[in-house]
N, C-alpha and C positions, 0 to 999 in steps of 0.2 A: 468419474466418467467411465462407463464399459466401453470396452475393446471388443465388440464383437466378433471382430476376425482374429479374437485370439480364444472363444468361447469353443465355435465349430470352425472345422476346414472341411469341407465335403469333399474337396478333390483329391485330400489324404488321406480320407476316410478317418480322421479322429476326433475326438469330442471330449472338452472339458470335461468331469461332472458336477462343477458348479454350477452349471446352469438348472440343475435340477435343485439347486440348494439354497441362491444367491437371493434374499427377499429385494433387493435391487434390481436383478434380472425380472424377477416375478413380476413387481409393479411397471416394469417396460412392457413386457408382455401383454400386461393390461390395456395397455395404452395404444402397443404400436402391433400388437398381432391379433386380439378378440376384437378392439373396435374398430379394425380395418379390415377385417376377414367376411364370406358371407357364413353365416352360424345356424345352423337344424331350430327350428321353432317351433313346428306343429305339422302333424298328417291332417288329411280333411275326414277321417274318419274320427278325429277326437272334436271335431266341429261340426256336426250332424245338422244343424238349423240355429237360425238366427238366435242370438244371446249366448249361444255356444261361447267357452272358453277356459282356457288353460295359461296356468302361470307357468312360465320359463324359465330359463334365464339365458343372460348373453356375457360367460364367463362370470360373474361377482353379480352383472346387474340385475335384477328380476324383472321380468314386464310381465305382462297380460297378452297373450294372443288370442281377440276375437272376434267372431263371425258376426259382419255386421248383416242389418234387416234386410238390403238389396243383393245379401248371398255373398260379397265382399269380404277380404279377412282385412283387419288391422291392429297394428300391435304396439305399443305404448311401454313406456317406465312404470311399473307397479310402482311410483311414489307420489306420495301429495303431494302438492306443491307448497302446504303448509307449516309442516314441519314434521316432511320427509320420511312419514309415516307410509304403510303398506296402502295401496287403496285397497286391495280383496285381500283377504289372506287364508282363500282356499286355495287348492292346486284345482280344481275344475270343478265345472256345473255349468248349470245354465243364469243368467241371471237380465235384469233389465236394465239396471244400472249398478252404481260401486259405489258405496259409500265409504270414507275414513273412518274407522270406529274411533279416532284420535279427538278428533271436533267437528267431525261428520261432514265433512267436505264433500258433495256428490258429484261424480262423474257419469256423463252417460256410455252408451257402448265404445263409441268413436272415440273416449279419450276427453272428450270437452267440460270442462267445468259448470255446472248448471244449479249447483247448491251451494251458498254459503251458509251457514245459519247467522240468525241477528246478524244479518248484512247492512241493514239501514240501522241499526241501533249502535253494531260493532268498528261497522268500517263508514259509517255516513254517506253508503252509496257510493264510495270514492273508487270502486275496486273492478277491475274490469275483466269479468271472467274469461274473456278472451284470450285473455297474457297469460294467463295460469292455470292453464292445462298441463298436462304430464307429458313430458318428453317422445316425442312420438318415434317409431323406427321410419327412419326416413324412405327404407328401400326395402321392400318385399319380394322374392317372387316363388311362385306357383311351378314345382315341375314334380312331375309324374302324380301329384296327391302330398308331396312334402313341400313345407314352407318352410324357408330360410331367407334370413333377415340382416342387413347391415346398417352401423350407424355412418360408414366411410361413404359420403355425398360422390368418390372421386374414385372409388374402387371398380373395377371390371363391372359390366353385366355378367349375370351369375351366370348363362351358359358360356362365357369366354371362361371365368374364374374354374369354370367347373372341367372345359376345355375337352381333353379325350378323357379323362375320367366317367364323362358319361356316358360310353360304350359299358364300362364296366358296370357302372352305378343300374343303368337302365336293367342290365340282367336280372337284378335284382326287381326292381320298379315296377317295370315294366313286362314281367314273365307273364303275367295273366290278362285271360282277353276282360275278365271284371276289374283288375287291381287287386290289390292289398287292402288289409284294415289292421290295425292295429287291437291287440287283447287290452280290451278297456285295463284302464290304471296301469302308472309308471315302477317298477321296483326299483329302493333307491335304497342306496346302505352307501357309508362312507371306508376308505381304503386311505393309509398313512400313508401318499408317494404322492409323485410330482406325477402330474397330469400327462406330461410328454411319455413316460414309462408305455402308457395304454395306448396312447395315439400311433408310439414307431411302434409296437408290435402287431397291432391290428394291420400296419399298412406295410406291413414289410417281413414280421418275423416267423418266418415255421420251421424254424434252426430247432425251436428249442421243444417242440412236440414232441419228439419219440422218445426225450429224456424228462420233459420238467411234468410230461401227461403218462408217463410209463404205464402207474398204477391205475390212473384211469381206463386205461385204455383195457389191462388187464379185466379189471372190471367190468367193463361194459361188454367187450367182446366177445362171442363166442371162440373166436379162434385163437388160442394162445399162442400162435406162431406171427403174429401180425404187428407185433413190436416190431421183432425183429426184422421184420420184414420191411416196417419204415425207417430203421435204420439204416438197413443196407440202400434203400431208395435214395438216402441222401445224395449220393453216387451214382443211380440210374434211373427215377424215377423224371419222367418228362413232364415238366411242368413250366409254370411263366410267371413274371413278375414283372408288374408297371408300376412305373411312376410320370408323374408329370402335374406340374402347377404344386408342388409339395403333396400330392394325393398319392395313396399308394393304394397296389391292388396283389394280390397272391395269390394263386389256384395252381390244382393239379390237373394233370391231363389226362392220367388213368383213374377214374374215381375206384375203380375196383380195388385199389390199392388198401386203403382202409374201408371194411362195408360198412357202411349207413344206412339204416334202415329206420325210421321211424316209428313205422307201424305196417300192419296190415291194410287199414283202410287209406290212411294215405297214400301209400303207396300203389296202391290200385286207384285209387283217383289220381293221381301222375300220368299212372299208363296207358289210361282213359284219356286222357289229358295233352299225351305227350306231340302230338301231331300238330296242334292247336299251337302248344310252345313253341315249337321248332319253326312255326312258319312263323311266330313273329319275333324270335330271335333270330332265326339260323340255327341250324345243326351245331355246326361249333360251338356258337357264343351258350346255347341252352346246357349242351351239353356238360362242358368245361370249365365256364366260369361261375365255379361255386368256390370260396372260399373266405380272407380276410382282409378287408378294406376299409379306410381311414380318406374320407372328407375331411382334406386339411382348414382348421387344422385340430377337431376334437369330434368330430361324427364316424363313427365305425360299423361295423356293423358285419354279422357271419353267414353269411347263405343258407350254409348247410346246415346250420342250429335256428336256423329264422329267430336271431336274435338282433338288435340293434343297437345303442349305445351313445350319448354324451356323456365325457369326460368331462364336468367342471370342475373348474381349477377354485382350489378352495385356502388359496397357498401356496408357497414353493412345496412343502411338504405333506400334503393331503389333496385330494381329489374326492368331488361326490357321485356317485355315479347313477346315471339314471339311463334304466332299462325298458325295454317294450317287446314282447313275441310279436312277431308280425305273421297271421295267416294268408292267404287266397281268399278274397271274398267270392263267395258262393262256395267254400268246401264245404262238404257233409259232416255236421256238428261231431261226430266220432272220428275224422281224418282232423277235427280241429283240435279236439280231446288229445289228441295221440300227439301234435305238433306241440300244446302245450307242454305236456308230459317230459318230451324229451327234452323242450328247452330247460323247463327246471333241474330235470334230472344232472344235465350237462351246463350250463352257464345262467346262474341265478346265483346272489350270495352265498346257497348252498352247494350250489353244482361243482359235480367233480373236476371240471377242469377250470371253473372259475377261480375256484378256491386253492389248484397251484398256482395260477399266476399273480394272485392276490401275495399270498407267501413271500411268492419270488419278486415283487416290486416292492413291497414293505420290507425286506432284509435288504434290500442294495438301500433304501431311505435309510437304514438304520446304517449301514457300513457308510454310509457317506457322510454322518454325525464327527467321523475322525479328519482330525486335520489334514495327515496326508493322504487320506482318500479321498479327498477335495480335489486336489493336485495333483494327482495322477492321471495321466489322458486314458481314455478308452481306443477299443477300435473297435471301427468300423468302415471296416476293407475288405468284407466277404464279396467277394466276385469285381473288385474294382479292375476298371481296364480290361474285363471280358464283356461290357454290356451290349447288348444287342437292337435292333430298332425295327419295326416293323413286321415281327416275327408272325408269319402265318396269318398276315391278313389283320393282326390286332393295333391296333389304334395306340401310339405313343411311344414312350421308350420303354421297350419289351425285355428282358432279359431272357434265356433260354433253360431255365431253370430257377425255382421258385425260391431255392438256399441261396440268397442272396443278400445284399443288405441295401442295393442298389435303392430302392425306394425309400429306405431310411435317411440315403443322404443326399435324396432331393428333399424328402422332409425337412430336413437340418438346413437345406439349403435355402427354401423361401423363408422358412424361421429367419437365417440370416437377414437376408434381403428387407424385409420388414424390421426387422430388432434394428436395423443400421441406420433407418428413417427414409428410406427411396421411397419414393414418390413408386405410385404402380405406371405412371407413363414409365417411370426412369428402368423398373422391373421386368416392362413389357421389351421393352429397347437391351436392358441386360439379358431377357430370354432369347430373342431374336441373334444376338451376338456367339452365346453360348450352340443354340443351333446350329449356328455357320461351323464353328468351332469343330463340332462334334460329325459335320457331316465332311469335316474335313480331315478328321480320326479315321471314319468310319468306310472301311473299303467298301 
């Protein structure tokens, strides 16, 4: 039987690292954190018109997400019902229906059974394709142009689940008066570490930038004084960090700090641009919130690299990872050129900064192979007992600087709360309590 409350303590700020190792924990996680959570499934730009569709997955399971004929999305368990075979085993296209290549069981868009073969010869007409449809996603929903999907019947509506994270989430989202689209096809390459690795650093870590991205940064940069210069920032550069519902968020508040520059044409489509942005974010939120965040509990994604991200968990000790550029629909095809560009250059299996933090999660998987590196607790108590709430106007619990680990151990924290088996009424009741708590900390 796991001890949970002997895995994390968030309000020690320490952490096992068995839980990144334990195939016991693993299979809980399957059970009590991906099928109760809501999960990244599809943008509407990878669904352009009816029969549209993309396989997924939801942690281990695969389905199908598709665009049905009255413009509807619906999504289903890519398995027969026969014998548990794939029904489509492309990753997208467009299609009319799905057949088994196994013994060709036909499904049409919606998931319903509608073919058996030698049905009156095989089954004497006894069989009722009604029953034996594919597992359908019970709960869908639609926000900004992303679909995300749950199988927990009893879990939040995805805008409570999502909570204040969606001030942040939306910066991204919602920046353009057209939307987003997504650069056709996923890049996906497999990484030896526990899934959680990617999740707290997206949603919490920029500790480890000015050291574990040094070389990159030398590289890319024109100014070779700009290391240095984000080191000494750890100490005075003003920035913020949120958490809340286990979602984290991390940005700075001088971008000048390190330059980014894309391109030429983009960036002048920005500045053309920039008026437009700001009235529908605000100044601040357009301004400022650009940097790294984590949809608890495996959707990430980078702003300022317009990159995006699921973690699935392929294991305690491997992760698949699947990526998408996300442009502005209607930029000028050479500001889109220029956005691709740099995502590759910078975060793609080859990109320079992908491929330190690849490094540095596969050698902690490898260091934790030892007995007593099992058993040794971590920390994680960077800024515990300075956190902040409400800061400047920002929606949730804020910290006052982005070096923090605060949003790592509200990560660690609903991990908890689900790995322990609460009910989300009992979590919503546990959140509420901790508020009181905290606003009874908090001068």
């Amino acid at each position: 039987m796991i001890d949970v409350s002997e895995l994390v303590r968030p309000d020690e700020g320490l952490i096992n690292p068995s839980i990144y190792t334990d195939p016991e924990v693993y299979e809980l996680e399957l059970e009590r954190i991906f099928a109760r959570s809501w999960l990244f499934l599809a943008h509407d730009s990878q669904l352009p018109k009816a029969g549209s569709f993309v396989q997924a997955y939801m942690a281990e399971d695969p389905v199908l997400v598709v665009r049905q004929r009255d413009g509807s999305v619906k999504a289903f368990l890519n398995q027969c019902r026969h014998r548990g075979m794939r029904i489509c085993r492309t990753d997208e296209g467009v299609a009319r229906a799905f057949t088994c290549s196994y013994h060709g069981w036909g499904y049409n868009l919606a998931g319903e059974l509608v073919n058996v073969p030698m049905r009156e010869r095989a089954y004497h007409n006894e069989i009722d394709p009604a029953e034996w449809g594919p597992r359908p996603v019970p709960r869908l929903h639609h926000h900004r142009g992303f679909y995300f999907g749950t199988w927990d019947e009893e879990a939040p509506p995805f805008d409570a689940y999502l909570g204040d994270m969606a001030w942040y989430f939306d910066a991204m989202a919602d920046r353009y008066d057209e939307g987003l689209t997504l650069v056709p096809g996923a890049t996906k390459w497999v990484i030896d570490c526990n899934w959680k690795f990617a999740a707290e650093q997206f949603c919490s870590d920029m500790y480890h930038v000015p050291f574990s991205h040094a070389s990159a940064f030398t590289a890319l940069v024109d100014d070779p004084g700009v290391v240095a210069r984000m080191t000494e920032a750890q100490l005075t550069q003003p920035g913020r960090q949120f958490s809340g519902n286990g979602h984290g968020s991390g940005f700075g508040l001088r971008p000048d700090i390190v330059p980014h520059q894309v391109g030429p044409e983009f960036d002048a489509w920005l500045t053309a641009n920039r008026e437009r942005i700001h009235g529908r974010l605000g100044e601040q939120r357009a301004r400022n919130v650009h940097g790294h965040n984590t949809v608890f509990p495996n959707f990430s994604w980078l702003d300022i690299n317009n990159t995006m991200r699921v973690w699935h968990p392929r294991g305690p000790g491997q992760m698949e990872v699947w990526a998408w550029t996300y442009v502005p629909k209607g930029a000028p095809e050479e500001a889109v050129r220029e956005i691709r560009q740099a995502t590759i250059r910078t975060f793609s299996p080859a990109g320079v900064f992908e491929t330190d933090d690849g490094e540095n999660w596969t050698e902690i998987q490898q260091v934790l192979r030892g007995h007593m590196a099992r058993r040794t607790l971590l920390n994680a108590r960077m800024g515990l007992g300075h956190e902040k709430h409400g800061t400047d106007g920002m929606p949730g619990q804020v910290t006052d600087d982005m070096y923090s680990e605060m949003a790592a151990r509200g990560m660690y924290r609903r991990w908890a709360d689900l790995m322990s088996g609460l009910t989300w009424q009992q979590i919503a009741e546990l959140d509420r309590s901790r508020q009181r708590e905290e606003e009874v900390r908090t001068p």
